[in-house]
ZAGU-685302 format. One record per atom (N, C-alpha, C, O): residue in one letter; z, y, x. Coordinates in steps of 0.02 Angstrom, whole numbers, plus 50000, padded with zeros to 5 digits. Each point is the difference from the previous one (the first is absolute). Example, Ala and Ser with C-alpha at 12.3 -4.5 7.8 and 13.67 -1.06 7.14 Angstrom:
! ZAGU-685302
A503904971650660A500005005949955A500005006050045A500334999950052S499315005449930S500035005950042S500375005549961S500085005550025
This chain:
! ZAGU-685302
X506204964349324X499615000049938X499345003550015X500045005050036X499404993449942X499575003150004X499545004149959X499874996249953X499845008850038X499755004349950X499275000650035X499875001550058X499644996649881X499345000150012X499655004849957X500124999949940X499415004850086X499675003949970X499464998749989X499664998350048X499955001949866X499394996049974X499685008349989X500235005749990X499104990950017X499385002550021X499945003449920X500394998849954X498985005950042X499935001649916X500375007450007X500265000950055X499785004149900X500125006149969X500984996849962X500545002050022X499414995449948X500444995949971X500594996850029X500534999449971X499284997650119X500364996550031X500225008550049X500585000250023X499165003549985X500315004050027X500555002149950X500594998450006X499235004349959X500445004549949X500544995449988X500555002850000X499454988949987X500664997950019X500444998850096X500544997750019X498855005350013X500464998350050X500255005950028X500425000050046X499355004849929X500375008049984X500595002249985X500365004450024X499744989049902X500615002149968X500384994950041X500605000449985X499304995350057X500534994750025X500135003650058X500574999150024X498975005450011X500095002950052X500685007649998X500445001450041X499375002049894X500955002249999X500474996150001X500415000250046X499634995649909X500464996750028X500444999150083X500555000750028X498834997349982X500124995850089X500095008650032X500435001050043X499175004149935X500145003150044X500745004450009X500205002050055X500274999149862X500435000150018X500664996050023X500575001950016X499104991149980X500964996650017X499645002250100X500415001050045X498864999449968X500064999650080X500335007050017X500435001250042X499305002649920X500455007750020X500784999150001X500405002450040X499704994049912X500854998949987X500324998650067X500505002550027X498934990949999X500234994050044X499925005950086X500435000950043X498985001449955X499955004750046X500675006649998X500155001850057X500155001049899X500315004950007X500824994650037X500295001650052X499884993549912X500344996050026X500115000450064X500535002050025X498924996050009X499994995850067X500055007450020X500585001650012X499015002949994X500075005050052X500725002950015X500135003550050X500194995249917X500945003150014X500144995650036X500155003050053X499934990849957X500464995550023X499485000350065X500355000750050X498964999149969X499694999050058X500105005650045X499455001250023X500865001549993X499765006450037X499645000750074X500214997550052X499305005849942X499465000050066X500414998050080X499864995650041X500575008549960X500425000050062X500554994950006X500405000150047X499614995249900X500704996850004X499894991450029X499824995249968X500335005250093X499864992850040X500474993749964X500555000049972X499124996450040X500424992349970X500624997050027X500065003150052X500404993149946X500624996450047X499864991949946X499694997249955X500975002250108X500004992449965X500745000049958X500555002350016X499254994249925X500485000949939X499465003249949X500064997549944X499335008450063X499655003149954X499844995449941X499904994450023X500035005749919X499884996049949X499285002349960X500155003349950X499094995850058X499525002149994X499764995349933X500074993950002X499665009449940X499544998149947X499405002350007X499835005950008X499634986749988X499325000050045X499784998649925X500314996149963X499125007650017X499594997649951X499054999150035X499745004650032X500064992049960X499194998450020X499564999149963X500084995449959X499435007750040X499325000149947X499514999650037X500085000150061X499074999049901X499584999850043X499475002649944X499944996149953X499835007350045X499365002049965X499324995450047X499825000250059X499954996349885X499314997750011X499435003449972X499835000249941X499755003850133X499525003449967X499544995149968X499715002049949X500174992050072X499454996449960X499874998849938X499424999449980X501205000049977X499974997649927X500545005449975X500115000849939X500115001650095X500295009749968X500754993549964X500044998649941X500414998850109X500624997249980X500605002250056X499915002350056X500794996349909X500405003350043X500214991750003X499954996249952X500315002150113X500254995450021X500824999250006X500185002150055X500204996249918X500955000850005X500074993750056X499854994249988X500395008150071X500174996450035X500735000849993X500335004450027X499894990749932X500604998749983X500484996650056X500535002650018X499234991250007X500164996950048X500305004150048X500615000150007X498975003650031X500445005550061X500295004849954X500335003850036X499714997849914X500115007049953X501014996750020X500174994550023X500335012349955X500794994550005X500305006150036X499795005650014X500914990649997X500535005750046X500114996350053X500154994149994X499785008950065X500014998750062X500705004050041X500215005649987X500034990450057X500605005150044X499684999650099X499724995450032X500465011049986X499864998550061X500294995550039X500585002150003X499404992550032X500214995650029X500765000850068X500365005050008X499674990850016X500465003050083X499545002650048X500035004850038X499374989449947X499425003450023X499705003450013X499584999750045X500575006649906X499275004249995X499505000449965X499565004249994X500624988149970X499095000449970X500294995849926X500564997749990X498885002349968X499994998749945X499494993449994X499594998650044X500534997449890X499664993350016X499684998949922X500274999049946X498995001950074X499695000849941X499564992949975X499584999250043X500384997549926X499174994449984X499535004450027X499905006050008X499724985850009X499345002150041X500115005050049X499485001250031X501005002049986X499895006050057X500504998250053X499855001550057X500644996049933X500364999350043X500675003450008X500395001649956X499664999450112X500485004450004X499795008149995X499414998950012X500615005749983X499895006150032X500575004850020X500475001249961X499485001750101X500455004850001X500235007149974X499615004849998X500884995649987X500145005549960X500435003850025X499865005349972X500664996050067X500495001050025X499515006550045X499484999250032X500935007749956X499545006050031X499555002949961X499985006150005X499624991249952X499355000249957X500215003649946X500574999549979X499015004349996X500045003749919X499704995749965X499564996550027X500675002649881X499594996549978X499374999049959X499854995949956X499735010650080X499365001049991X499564996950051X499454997549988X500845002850073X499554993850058X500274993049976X499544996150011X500915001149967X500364994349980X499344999649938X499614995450010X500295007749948X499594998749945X499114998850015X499604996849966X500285007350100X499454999350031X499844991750030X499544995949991X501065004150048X499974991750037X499814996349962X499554996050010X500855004949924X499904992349946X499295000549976X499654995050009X500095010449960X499425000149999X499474996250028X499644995949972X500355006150094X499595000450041X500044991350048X499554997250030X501145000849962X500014992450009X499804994649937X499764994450004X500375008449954X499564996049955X499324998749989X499764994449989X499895011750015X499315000850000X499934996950071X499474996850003X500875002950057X499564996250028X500144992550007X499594996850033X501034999349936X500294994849996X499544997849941X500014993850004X499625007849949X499634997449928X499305000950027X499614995849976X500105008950071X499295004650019X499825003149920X499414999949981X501085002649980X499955005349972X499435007049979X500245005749995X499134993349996X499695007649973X500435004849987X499795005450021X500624994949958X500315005849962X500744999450038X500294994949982X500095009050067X500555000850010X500704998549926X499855003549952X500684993150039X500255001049958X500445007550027X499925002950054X500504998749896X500555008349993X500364995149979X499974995549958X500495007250094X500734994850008X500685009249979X499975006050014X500404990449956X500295008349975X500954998450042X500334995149985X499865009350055X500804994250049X500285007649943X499795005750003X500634991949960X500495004950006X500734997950005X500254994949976X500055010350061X500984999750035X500184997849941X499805003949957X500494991650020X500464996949930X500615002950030X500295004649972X499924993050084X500905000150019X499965003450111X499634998850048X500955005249939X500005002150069X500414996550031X500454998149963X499624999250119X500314997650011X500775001950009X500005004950037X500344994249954X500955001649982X500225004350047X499715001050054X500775001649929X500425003950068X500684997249999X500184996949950X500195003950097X500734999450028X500415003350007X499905004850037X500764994449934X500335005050012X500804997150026X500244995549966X500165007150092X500564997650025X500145004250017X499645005050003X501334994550028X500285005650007X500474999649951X500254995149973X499855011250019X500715004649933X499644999149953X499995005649976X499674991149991X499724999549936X500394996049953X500204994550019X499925007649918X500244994349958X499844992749993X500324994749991X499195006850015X499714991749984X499284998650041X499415000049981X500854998850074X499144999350063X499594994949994X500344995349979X499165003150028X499494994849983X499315001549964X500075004349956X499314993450050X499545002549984X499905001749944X500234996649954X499365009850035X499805002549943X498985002649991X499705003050044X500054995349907X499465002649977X499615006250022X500205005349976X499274995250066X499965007750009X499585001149952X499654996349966X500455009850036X499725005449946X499585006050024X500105001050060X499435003849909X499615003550041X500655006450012X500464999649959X499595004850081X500225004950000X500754999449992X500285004249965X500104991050065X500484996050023X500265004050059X499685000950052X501055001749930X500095003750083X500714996350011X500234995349967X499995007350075X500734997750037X500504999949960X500434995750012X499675008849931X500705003449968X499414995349927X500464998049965X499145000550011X499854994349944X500484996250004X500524998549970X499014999850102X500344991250027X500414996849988X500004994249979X500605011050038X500495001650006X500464998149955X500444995850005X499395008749936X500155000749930X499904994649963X500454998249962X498974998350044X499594990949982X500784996950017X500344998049952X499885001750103X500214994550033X500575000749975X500364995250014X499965009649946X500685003149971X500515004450044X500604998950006X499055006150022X500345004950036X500404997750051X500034993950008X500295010150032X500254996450046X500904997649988X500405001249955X499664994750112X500544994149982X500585003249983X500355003350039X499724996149921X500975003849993X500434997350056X499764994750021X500595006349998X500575001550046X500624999349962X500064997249945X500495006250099X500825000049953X499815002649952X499405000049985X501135003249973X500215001649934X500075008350016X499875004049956X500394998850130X499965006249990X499265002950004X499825005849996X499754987550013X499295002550001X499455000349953X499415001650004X500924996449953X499714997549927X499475007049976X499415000149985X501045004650019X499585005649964X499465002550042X499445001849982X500814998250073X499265001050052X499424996349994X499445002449994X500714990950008X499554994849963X499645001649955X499404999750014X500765002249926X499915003149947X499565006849999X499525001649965X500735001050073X499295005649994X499594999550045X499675005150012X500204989350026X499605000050052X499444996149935X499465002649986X500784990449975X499804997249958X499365004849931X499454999349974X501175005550026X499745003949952X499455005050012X499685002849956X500254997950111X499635006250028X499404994150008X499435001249982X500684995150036X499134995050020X499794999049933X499404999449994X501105000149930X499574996449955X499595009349979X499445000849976X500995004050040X499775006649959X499225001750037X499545002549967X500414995750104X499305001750024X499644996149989X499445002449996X500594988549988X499644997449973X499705003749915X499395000849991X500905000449979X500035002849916X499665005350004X499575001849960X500685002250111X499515009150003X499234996950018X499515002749974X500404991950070X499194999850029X499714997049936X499455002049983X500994991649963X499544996649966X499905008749922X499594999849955X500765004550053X500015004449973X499485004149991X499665001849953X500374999850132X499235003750008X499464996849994X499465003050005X500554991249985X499234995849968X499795002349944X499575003749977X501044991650001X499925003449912X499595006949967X499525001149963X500995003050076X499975005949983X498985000850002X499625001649954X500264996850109X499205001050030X499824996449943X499645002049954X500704991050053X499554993649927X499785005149928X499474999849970X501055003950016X500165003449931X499425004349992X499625000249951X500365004650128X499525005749994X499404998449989X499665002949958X500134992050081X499204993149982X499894999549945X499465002449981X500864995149982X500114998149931X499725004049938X499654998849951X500715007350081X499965006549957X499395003550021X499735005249980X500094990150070X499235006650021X499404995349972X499455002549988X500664991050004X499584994449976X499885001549916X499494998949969X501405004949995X499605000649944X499895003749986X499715000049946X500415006950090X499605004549969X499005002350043X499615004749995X500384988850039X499444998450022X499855006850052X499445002749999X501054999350039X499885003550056X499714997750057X500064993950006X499585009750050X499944995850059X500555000450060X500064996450049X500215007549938X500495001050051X500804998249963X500185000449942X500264997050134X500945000249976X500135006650025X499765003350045X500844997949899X500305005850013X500664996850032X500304995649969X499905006450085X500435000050029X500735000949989X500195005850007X500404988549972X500345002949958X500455006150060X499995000750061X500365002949884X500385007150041X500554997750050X500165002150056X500104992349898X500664996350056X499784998650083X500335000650051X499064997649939X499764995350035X499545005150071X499864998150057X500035007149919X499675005250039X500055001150089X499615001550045X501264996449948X499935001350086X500014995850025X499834999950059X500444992949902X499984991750024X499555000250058X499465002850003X500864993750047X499384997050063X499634995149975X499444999150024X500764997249929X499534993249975X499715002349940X499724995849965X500295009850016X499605000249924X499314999750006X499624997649958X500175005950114X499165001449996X499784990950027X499434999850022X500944993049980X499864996150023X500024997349910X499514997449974X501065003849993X499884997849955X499555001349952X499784996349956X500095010550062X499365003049930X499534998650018X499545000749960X500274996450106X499324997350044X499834993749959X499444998249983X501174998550004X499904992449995X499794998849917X499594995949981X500805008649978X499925000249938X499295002649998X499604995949976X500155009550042X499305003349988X499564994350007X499494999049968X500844995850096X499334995750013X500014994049946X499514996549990X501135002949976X499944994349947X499685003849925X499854996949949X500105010350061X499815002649920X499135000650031X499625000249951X500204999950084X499295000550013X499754991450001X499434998449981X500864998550035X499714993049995X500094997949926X499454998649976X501055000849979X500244999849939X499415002449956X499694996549960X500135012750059X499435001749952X499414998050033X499505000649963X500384997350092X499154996250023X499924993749950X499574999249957X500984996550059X500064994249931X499975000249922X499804995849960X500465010850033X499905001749912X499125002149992X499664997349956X500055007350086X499455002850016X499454993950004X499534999649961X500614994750105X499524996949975X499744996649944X499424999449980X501184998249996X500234996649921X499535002949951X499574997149966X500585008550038X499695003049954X499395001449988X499715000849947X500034999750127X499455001650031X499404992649976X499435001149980X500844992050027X499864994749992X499794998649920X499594995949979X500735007849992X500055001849937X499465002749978X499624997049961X500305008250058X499235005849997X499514996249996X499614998949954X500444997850132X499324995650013X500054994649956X499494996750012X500765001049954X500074995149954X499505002749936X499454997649985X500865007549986X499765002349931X499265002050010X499524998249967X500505005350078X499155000450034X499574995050007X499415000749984X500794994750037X499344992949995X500274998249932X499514998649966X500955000850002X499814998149925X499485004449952X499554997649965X500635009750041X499495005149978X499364998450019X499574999949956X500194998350126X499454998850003X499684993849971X499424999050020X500804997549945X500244991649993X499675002049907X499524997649970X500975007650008X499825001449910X499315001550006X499554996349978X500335011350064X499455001849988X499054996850020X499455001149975X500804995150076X499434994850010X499914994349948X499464997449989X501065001149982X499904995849935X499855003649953X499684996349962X500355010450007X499695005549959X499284997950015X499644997549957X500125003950122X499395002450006X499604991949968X499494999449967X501004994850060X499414993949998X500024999549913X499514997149977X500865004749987X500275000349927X499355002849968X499814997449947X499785008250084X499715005649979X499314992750016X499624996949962X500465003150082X499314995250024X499924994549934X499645000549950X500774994850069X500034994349934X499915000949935X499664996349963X500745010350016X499605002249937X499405000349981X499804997349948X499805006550096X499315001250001X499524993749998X499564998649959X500694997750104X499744993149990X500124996249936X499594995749984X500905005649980X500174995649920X499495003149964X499614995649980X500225010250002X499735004449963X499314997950009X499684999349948X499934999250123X499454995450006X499934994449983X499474997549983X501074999850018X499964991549990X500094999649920X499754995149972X500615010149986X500065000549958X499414998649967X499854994849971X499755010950037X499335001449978X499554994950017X499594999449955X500324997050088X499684995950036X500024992649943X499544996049986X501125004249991X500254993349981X499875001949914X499844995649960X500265011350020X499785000849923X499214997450001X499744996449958X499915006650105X499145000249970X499824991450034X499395001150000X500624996250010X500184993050006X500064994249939X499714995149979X500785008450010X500324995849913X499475003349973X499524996249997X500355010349979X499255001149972X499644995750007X499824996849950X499975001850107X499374997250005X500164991749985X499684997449955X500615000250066X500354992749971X499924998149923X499864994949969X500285010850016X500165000249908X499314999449975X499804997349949X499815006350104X498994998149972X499774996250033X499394999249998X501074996050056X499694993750018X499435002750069X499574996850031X500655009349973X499835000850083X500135000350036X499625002850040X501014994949984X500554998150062X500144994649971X500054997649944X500014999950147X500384992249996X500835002449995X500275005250020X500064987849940X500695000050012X500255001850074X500395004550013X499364991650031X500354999650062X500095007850032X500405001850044X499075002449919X499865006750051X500695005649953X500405004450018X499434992549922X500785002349959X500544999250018X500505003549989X499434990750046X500934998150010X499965001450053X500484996950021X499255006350035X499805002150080X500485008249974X500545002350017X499064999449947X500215010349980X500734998549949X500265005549988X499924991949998X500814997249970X500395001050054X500425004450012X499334989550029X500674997050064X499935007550040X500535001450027X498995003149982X499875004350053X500485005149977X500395002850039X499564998949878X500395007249969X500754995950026X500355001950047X499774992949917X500694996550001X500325001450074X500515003450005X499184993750051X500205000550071X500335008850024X500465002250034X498915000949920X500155007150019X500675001149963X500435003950022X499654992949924X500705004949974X500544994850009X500494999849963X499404996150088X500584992850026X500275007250056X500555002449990X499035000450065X500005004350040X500435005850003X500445001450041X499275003249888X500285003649989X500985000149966X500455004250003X499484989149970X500774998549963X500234999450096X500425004150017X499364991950031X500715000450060X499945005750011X500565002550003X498875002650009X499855005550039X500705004449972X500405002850038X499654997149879X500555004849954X500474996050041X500165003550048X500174989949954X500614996150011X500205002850085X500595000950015X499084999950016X500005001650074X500405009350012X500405002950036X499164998449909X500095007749999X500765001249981X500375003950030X499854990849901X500505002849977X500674998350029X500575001449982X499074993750093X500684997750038X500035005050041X500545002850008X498854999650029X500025005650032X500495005650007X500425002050040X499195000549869X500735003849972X500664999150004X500435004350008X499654988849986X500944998349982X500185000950077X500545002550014X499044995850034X500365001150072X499975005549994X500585001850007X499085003449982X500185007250002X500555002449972X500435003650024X499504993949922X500745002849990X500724998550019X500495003750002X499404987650015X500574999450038X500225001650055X500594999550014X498765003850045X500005002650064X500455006949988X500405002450040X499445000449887X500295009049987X500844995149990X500435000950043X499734994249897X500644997149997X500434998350073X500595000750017X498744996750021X500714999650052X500215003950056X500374998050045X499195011449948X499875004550034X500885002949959X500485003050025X499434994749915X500515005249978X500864995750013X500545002750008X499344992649990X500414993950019X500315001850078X500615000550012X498965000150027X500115000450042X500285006250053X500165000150059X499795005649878X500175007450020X500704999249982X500475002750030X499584993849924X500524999949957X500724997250023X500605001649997X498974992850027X500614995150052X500145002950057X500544998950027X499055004749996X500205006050068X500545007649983X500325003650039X499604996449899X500575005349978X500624997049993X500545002850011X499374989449966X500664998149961X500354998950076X500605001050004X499094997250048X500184996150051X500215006050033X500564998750023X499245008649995X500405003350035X500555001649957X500545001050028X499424999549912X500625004749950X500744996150026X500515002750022X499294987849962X500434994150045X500275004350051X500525003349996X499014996350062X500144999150084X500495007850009X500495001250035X499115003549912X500595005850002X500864999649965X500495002350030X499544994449907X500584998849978X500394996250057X500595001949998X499294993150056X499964995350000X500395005050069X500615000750004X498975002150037X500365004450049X500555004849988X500484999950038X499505004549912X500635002649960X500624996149987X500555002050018X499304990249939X500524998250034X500394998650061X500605000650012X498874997350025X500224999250085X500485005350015X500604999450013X498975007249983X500365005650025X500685000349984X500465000550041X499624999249879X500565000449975X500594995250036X500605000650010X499024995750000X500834993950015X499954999850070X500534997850022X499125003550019X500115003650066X500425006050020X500345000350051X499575005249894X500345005150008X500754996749965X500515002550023X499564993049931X500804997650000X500344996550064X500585000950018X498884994550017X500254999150068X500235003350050X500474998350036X499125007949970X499935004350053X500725004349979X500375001850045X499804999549890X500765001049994X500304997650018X500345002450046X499754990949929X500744997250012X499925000050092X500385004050028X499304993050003X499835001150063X500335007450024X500334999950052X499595006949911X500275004350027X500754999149995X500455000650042X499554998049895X500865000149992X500434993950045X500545001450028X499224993249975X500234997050033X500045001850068X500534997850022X499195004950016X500055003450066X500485007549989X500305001850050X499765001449904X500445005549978X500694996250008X500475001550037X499504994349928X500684996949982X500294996550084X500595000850015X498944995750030X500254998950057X500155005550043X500444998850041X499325006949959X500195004650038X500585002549993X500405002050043X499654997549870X500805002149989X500734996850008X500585002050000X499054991650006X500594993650019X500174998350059X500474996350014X499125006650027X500134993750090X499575007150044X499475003049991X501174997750066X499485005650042X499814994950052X500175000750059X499574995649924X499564992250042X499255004749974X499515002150032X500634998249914X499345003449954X499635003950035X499484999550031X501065006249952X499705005850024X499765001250070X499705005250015X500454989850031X499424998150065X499494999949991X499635000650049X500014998249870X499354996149997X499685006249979X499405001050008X500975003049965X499695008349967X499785005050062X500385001150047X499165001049948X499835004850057X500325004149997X500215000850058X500065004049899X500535006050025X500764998750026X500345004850019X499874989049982X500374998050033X499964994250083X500225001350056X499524994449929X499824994750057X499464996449972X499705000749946X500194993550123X499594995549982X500224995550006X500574998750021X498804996149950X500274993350019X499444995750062X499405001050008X500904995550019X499804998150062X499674992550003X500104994950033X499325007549900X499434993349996X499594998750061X499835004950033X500064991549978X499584998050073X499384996549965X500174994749973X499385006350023X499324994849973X499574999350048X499835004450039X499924987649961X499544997050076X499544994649951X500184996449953X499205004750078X499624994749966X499854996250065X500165002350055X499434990249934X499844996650027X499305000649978X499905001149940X499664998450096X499285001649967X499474997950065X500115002650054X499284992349937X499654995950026X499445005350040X499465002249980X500824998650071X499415004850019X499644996250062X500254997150048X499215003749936X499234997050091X500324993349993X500244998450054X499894996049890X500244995150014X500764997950018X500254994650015X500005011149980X501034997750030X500155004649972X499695005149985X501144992550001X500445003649934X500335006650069X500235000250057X499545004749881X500495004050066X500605004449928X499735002049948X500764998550058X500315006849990X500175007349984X500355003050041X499514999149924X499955008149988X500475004049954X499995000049939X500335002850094X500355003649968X499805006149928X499645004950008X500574993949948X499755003449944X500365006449938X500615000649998X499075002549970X500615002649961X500084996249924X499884994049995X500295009549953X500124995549908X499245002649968X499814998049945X499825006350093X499615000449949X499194998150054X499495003449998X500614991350040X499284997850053X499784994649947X500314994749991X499305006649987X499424994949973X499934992450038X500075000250061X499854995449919X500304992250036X499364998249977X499715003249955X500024991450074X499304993549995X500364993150001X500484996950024X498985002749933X500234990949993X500164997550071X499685001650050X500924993649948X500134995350051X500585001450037X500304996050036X499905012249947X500305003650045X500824998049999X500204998649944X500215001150101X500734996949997X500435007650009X500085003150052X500184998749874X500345006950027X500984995850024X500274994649987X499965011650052X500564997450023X500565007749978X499925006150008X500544990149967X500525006249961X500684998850038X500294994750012X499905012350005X500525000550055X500555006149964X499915005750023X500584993649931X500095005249983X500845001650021X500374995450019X499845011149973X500565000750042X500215010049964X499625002649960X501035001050068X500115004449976X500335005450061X500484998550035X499165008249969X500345004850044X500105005549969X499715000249945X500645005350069X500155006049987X499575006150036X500065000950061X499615002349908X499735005650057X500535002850025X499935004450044
């Protein structure tokens, strides 16, 4: 679609107000993409990429939707991705900020292009992981960011039951993967909550919750949250900011129509006079008609002038005030929307912390039923999980032995070996 900006005092001030608009769904669309893209995260094949393409034309001030290449794309067996007009390109290795460069930069020279188009790749879908072995149920699953061994694991439905005298061991091995899944999505929360609470009472800093203090991952998580509450208020800020500059060229917009207001008057008040001593003289037959109806049409024109000059002004005004209406609108929908996103985490918490119970009890209860169990409890024994990934390294799958809590990448084939000893 394209949006054209008209020339005039008038055509700005509407392309001002069309310009919040656009500028927050792009902030929206920008805060989006930057999570799923990450700087360091190379491509495979299976990746599932959403390409959007635009082109700003400086010549006639239009945005161009290149819809055609715009779509969801997957990485190939190949390597590469298969775009209109561009071809193939490779992707496989690549982040998808050089992937977004290529398309660019092949278009503009596949069209001979003035203006480079901004091609936007963001990760829609990661490519899958594997899981075989002692697992309940092996076969591919979805990756996810921050996906470790003992997730996986847990995804796939814990590991395989065995006899009947092994049932309860089963069972808290089951129960112990879903309770650390529940404790990490826990400590999000918890960070999510503290955000929340620092957003409304419009602090700049998270307070760190107390639980969370000696966590090894908390200062990763309060990193990540700080960086979504600083982008969050740059977006409310500019908004608003857009806003300002808005009401400001309308103000300058009233008061220049004041000043030409002040002018036209003056000019009526001449023409006025001009057009009384005229008809005087007409009335004694010393003016021609024609020079009469000359000082008529001239007063008339002046106050044709002055009626849009008022009509201009008083739209002026109404955008002003609707610029303050949707300043307050818009503060407003930012309160209602964290008060949401906070209720909204409270519940989370809540029914996490019912999980994270029964999860305890259910592992209480195996320890007390089967000394299969109590192998799996550290003050008694262990249990004798073996975890191996398969993972694509310099081009060939190699092997690596791992523990339940190693962080996994797309593609990766974990292998589950599980078994029972006595210290």
């Amino acid at each position: 679609m394209n949006r054209r900006f008209f020339g005039g005092k008038a055509g700005r001030t509407r392309a001002l107000q069309s310009g919040i608009a656009l500028a927050a769904g792009l902030n929206a669309f920008l805060l989006s993409t930057c999570i799923a893209s990450a700087d360091d995260y190379r491509l495979g094949v299976m990746d599932k990429l959403k390409i959007r393409v635009a082109e700003w034309q400086t010549a006639d001030g239009t945005i161009r939707d290149w819809s055609v290449v715009s779509g969801d794309y997957a990485v190939g067996p190949s390597g590469s991705i298969s775009l209109p007009f561009v071809g193939d390109v490779p992707a496989s290795g690549k982040t998808t900020d050089a992937i977004a460069q290529e398309i660019g930069s092949a278009l503009q020279k596949q069209f001979a292009l003035k203006d480079r188009p901004s091609a936007s790749v963001e990760l829609s879908e990661f490519r899958p992981v594997y899981l075989s072995g002692d697992v309940e149920k092996p076969g591919e699953y979805p990756f996810a960011p921050n996906l470790t061994v003992v997730k996986a694991v847990s995804i796939a439905g814990g590991l395989r039951r065995a006899d009947a005298g092994q049932r309860f061991a089963r069972d808290f091995i089951n129960a112990k993967g879903d309770a650390v899944v529940y404790m990490a999505d826990r400590a999000r929360l918890l960070v999510k909550q503290a955000r929340l609470k620092a957003e409304t009472a419009n602090q700049d800093t998270i307070e760190m919750p107390a639980e969370l203090r000696d966590k090894p991952e908390a200062k990763a998580l309060l990193a990540s949250e700080t960086a979504l509450m600083t982008s969050r208020r740059k977006r409310l800020t500019l908004q608003l900011q857009a806003l300002d500059d808005l009401r400001g060229l309308l103000q300058s917009e009233v008061e220049t129509l004041a000043k030409k207001t002040e002018t036209q008057n003056r000019q009526l008040q001449l023409a006025t006079e001009d057009r009384d001593k005229v008809e005087d003289l007409a009335e004694r037959g010393l003016a021609l008609s024609a020079r009469k109806m000359s000082a008529e049409q001239r007063a008339a024109d002046i106050e044709a002038t002055l009626l849009d000059i008022d009509t201009n002004s008083l739209k002026a005004k109404q955008d002003i005030s609707k610029a303050n209406q949707d300043e307050i609108t818009l503060k407003n929908d930012w309160d209602a929307q964290l008060a949401q996103e906070l209720q909204n985490a409270d519940a989370q918490l809540d029914e996490l912390n019912l999980k994270l119970g029964t999860s305890n009890s259910l592992m209480s209860e195996a320890l007390t039923q089967s000394t299969d169990a109590a192998r799996f409890d550290g003050t008694t024994g262990a249990a004798s999980i073996a975890y191996s990934i398969i993972r694509e390294v310099d081009g060939k799958p190699k092997e690596i032995p791992v523990q339940e809590n190693t962080a996994l990448q797309p593609g990766d084939l974990i292998k589950v070996t599980a078994g029972l000893y006595m210290r």
